[in-house]
C-alpha positions in Angstrom: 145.1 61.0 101.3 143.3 61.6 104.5 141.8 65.3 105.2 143.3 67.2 108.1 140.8 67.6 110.6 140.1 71.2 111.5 140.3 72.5 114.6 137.7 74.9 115.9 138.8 77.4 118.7 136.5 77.4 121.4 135.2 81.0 120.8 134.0 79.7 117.7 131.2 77.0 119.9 130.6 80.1 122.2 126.7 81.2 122.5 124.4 82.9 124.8 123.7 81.5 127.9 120.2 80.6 129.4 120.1 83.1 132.2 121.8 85.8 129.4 119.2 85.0 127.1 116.3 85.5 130.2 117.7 88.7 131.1 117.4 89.8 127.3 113.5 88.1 127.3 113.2 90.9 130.4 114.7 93.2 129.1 112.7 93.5 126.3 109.3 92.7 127.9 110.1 95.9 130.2 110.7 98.3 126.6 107.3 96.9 125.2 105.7 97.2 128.2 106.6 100.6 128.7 105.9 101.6 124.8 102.4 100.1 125.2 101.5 102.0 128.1 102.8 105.5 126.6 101.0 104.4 123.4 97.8 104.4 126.1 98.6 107.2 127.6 99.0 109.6 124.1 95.9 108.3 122.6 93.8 108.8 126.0 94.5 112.2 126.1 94.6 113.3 122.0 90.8 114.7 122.8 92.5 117.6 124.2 90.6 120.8 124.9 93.4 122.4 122.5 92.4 119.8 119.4 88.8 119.6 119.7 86.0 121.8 120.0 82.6 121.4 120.3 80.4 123.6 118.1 76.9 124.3 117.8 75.8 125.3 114.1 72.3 125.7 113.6 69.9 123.1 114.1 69.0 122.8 110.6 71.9 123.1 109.4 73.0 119.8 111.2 70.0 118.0 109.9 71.0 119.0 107.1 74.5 118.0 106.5 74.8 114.9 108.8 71.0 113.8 109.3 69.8 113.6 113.1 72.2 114.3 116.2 71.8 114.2 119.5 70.8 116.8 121.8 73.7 118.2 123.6 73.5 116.9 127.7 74.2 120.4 128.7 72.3 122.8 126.7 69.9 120.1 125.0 70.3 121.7 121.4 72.5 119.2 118.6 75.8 120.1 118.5 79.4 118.8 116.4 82.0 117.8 118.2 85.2 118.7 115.4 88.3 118.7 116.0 90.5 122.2 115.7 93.1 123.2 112.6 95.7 122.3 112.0 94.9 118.3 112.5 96.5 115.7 110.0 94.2 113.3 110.7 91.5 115.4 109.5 94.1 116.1 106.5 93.8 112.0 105.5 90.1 112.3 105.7 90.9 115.4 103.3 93.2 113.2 101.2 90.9 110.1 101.0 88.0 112.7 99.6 89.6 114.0 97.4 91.0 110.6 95.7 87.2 110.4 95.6 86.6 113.7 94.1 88.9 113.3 91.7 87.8 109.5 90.8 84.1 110.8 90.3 85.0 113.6 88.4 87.1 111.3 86.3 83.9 109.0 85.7 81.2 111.9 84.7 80.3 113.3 81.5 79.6 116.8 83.1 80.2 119.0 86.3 78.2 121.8 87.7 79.6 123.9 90.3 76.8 126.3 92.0 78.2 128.5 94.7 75.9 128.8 97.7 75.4 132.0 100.3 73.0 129.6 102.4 74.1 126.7 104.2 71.6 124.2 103.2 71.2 122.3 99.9 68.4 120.0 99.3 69.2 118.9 95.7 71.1 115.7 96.0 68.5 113.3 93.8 69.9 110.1 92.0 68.2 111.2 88.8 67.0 114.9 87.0 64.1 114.8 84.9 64.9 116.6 81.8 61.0 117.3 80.9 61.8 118.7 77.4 65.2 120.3 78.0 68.3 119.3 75.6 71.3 117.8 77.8 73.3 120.1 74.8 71.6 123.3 76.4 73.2 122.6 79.8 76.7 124.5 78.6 77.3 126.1 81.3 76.4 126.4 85.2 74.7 129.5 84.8 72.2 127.0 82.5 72.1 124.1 85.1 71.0 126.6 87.7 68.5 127.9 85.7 67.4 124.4 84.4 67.2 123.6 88.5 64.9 126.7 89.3 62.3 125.9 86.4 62.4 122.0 86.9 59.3 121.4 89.3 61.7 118.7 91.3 64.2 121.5 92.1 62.6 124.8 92.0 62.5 125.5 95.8 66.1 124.0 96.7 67.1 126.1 93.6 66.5 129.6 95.6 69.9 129.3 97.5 72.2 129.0 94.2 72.5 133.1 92.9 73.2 133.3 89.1 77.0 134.2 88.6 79.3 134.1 85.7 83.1 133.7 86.5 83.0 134.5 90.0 80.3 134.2 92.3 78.9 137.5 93.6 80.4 138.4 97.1 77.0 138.2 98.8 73.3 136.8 97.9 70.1 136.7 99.2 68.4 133.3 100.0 65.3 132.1 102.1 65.4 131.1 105.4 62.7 129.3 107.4 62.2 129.6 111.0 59.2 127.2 112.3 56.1 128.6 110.2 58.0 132.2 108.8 59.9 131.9 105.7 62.1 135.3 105.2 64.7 136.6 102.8 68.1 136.7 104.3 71.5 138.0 103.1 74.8 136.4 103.5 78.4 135.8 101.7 78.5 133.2 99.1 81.7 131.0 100.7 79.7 128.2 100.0 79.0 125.5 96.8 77.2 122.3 95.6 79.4 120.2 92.9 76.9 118.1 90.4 78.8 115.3 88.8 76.8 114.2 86.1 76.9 110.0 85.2 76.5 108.6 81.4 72.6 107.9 81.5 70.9 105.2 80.1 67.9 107.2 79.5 66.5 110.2 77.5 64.8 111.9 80.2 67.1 112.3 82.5 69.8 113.1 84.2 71.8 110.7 86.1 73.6 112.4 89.0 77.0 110.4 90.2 77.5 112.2 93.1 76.9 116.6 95.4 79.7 117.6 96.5 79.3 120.1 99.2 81.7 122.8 100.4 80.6 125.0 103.2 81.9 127.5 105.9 79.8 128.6 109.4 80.4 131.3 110.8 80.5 131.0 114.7 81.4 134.3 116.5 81.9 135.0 120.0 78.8 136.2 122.2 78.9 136.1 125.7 75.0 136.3 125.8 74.9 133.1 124.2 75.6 130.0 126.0 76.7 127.8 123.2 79.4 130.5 121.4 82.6 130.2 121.3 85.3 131.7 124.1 86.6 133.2 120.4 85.2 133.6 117.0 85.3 130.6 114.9 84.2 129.2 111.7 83.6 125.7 111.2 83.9 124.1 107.8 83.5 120.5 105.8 83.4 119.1 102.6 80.3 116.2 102.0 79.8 113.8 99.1 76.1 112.5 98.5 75.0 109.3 96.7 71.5 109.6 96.3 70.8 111.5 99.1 73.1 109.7 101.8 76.4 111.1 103.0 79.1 109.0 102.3 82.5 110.7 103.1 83.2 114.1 104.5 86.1 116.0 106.9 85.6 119.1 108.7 87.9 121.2 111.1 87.0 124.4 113.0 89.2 127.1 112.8 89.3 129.4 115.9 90.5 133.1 115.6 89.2 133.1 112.1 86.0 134.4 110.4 83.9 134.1 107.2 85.7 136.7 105.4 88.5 135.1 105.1 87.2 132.2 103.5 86.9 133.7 99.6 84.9 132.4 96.9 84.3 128.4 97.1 85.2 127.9 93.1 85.2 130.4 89.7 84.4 128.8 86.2 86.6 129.9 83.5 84.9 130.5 79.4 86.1 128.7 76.3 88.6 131.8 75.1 86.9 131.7 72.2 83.6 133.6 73.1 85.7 136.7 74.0 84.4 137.8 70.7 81.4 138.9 72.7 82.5 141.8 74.2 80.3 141.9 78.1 81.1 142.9 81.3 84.8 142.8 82.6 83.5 141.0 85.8 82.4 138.6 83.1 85.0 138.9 80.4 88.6 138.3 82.6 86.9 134.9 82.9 87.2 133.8 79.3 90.4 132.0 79.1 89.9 128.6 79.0 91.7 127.4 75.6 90.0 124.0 74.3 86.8 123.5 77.4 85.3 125.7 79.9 86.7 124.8 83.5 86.6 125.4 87.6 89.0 126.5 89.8 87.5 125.0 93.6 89.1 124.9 96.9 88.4 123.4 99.9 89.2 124.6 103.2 92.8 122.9 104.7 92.9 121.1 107.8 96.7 121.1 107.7 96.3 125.2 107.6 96.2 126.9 111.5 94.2 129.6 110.1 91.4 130.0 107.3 92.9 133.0 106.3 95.4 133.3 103.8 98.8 135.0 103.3 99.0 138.4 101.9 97.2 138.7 98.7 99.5 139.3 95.7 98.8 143.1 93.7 96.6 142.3 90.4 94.6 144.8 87.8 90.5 144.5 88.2 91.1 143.4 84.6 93.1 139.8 86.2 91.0 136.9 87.0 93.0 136.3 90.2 92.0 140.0 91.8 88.5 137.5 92.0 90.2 135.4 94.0 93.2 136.5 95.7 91.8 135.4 99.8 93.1 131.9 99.2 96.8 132.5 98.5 98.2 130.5 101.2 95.1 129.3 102.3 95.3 125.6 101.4 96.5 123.1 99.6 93.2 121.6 98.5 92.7 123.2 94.8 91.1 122.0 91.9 91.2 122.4 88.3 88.2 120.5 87.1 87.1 120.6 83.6 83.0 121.4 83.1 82.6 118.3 80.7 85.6 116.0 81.6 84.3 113.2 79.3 84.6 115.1 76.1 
């Protein structure tokens, strides 16, 4: 039997015409034309004054963190160009670091965290001699900081770390060089170098993995003082080193803010069980750590409009957290890194 044929209606054969299908061509040419040129125009003008700032640390301190910088074409002194908080694309810088922080920490056999009142560090070697000393005798940071001040290599660089247990002390004295003059200065210990400590393959050394860096500068407002601020300012980063080379870092300046705000950079918490020893309660509150001794660190939060925090919750002298209290609400950037994270 023969198969009907099936008729189509003519609605069914319908399609777009050629001069329907130009127009739509237009059309859309004239919607990506326009997105284009508003995608030029937001990223010509993201460099607003109210996102970026230009700052002027201290020469050294420049040198210090980011090597050489050009003068400045107005005031011929080296300057930052940063870019103000809250910025989320300083927050992915943030994120990427970390992944890093956390990768390296995940790789060492040790961590030391030594708070800082100065701003400059010049520790950051690929290797530690030992020169006699038993890796087993560096238990704690208070030991690695005294391991750096009597290791020949380190000593000088070793005069900006003050001896702490728990908390660092609220201020410290360090020296400070200017041209020819070396003098003893006083400041608040916001800052921190974080040694992450690689297997070695010898047994005279240490093998470093990677300095962390954590620091806060003050910038206040002085209108007898070309390069300040029009308000008071602190600018702030967080560097990893690899032998002496900076590798990754973020920074963010946060205007209407100042150092105070900015709280200790870490605390190290005890193994619970030398609360035997009965020592100071600055000291004591601080042994709590149930299996390995640990850090608490923060870094400061580009996503945050201001350095300070929110209000600080009520806690006895006798509570760990009455040591740090400034960064409730600061940021989101904390840390709970064991001491010894291989063990």
């Amino acid at each position: 039997m023969r198969t009907p044929t099936v008729c189509k209606s003519p609605s069914s054969t319908k399609a777009f015409s050629l001069i329907e299908l130009l127009l739509v061509a237009a059309l859309g040419a004239v919607v990506f034309s326009v997105g284009a040129l508003a995608f030029r125009v937001v990223a010509g003008n993201q460099r607003t004054a109210g996102s970026w700032q230009t700052v002027f640390p201290p020469q050294a301190v420049i040198q210090n963190f980011f090597g050489a910088s050009e003068p400045h074409p107005k005031f011929e002194v080296p300057y930052i160009d940063s870019y103000v908080a809250p910025n989320f694309g300083r927050c992915n810088q943030a994120d990427i670091l970390r992944t890093r922080f956390l990768e390296d920490v995940e790789k060492s056999i040790a961590v030391f965290g030594l708070p800082r009142a100065s701003n400059i560090n010049t520790i950051r070697p690929p290797r530690l001699e030992l020169r006699g000393v038993l890796p087993q005798a560096l238990d704690t940071p208070e030991a690695f900081r005294s391991f750096l001040a009597a290791n020949t290599d380190t000593s000088a660089g070793a005069a900006n770390f003050p001896s702490f247990r728990g908390a660092p002390p609220l201020t410290a004295t360090y020296p400070m060089t200017s041209g020819t003059t070396t003098s003893t200065v006083i400041g608040p210990v916001t800052n921190a170098s974080i040694f992450l400590i690689q297997p070695s393959g010898s047994n005279s050394q240490l093998w470093v993995r990677a300095v962390y860096e954590i620091d806060y500068i003050n910038l206040p407002t002085d209108s007898a003082v070309p390069t300040a601020p029009d308000v008071n300012c602190v600018f702030a980063s967080v560097r990893r080193y690899v032998n002496g080379t900076l590798t990754h870092y973020y920074d963010v300046v946060y205007r209407g803010s100042n150092i105070s705000q900015a709280g200790p950079p870490l605390v190290h918490f005890e193994r619970s069980s030398r609360a035997g020893l009965s020592e100071a309660a600055s000291i004591q509150k601080f042994k709590k750590a149930a299996t390995q001794p640990l850090y608490m660190i923060w870094w400061p939060d580009p996503g945050s409009a201001t350095l300070a925090g929110t209000a600080a919750g009520t806690y006895n002298s006798s509570d760990p957290q009455s040591s740090y209290s400034q960064h409730e609400g600061q940021t989101s950037y904390v840390f709970v890194v064991p001491q010894f994270p291989a063990s």
